[in-house]
Backbone as CSV, one residue per row, in Angstrom:
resi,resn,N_x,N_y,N_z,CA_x,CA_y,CA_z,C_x,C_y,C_z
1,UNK,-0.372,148.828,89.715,-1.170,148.286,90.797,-0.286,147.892,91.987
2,UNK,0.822,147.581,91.745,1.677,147.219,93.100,1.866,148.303,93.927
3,UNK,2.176,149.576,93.445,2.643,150.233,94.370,1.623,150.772,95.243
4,UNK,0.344,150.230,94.797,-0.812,150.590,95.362,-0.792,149.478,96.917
5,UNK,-0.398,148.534,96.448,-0.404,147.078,97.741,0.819,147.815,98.189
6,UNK,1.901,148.382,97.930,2.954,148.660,98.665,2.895,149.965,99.832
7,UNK,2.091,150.623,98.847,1.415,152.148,99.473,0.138,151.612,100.979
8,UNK,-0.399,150.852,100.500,-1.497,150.387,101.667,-0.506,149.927,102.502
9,UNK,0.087,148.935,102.298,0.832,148.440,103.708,1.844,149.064,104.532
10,UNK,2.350,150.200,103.351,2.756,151.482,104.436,1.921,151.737,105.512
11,UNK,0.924,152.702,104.978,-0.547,153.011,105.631,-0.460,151.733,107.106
12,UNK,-0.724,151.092,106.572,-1.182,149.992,107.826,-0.318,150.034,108.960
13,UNK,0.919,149.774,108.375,2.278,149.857,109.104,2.584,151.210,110.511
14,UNK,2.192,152.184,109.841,2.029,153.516,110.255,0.911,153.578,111.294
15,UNK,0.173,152.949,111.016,-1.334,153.151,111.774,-0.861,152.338,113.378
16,UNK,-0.295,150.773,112.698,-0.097,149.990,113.864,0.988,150.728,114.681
17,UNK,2.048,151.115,114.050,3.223,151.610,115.211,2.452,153.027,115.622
18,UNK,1.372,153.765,115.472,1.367,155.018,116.361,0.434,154.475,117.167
19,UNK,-0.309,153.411,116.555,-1.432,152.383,118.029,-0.467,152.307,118.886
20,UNK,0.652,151.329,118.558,0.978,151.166,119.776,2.260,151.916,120.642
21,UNK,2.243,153.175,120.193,2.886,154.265,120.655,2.336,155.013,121.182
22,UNK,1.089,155.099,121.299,-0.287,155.799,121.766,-0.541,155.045,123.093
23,UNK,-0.588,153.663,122.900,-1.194,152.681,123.823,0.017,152.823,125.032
24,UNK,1.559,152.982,124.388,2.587,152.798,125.922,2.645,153.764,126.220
25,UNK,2.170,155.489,126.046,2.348,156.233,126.682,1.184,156.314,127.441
26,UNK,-0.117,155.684,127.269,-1.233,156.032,127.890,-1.186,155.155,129.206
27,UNK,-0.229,154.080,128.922,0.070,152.847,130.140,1.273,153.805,131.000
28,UNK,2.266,154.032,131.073,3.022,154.579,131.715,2.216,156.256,132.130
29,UNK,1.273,157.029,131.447,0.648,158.432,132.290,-0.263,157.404,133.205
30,UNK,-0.708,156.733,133.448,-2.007,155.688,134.189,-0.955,155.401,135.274
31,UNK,0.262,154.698,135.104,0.942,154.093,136.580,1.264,154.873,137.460
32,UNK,1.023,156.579,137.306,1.392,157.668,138.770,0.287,157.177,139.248
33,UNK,0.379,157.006,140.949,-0.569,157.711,141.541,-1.080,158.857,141.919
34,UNK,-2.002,159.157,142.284,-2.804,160.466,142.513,-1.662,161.774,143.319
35,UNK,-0.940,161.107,144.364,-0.258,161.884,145.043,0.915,162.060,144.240
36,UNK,2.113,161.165,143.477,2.868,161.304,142.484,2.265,162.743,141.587
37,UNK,1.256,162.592,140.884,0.723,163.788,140.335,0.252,165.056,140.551
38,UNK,-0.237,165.122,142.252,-0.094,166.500,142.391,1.508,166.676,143.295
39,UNK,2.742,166.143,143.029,4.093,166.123,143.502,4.299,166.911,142.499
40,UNK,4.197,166.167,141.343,4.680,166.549,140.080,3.947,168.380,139.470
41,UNK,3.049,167.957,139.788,1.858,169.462,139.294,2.622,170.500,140.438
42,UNK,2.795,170.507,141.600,3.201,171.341,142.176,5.024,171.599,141.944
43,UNK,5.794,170.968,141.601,6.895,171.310,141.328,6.747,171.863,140.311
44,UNK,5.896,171.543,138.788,5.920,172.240,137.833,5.272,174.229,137.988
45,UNK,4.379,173.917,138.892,3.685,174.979,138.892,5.033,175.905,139.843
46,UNK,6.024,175.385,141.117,6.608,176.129,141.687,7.738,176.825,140.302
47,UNK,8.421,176.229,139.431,9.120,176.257,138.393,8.438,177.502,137.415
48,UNK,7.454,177.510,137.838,6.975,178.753,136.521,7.426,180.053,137.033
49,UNK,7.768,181.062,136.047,8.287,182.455,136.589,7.042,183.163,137.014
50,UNK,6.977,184.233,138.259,5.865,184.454,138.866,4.690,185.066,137.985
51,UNK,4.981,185.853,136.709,3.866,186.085,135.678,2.880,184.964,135.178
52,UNK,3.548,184.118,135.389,2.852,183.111,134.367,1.668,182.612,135.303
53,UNK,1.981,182.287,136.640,0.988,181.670,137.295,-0.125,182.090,137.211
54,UNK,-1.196,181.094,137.249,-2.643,181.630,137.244,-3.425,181.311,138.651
């Protein structure tokens, strides 16, 4: 029976650190602004080799 309480609080453990690994990347993609992002979208898009573009 213990390794069953040991096995759950893995579980839990796991759950909380990808919450809040989930939660700081969703806070840092939110702080660009609008113009930061199409800066960024257009350098990525100039960077693509000319096939790829759509």
């Amino acid at each position: 029976m213990r390794w069953w309480k040991i096995l759950g609080l893995a579980g839990v453990a796991g759950v909380a650190a990808t919450g809040v690994a989930i939660a700081r990347a969703e806070r840092r993609r939110r702080a660009y602004t609008p113009e930061e992002i199409r800066v960024r979208l257009r350098e990525r898009v100039e960077g693509q080799p000319e096939g790829r573009r759509s």
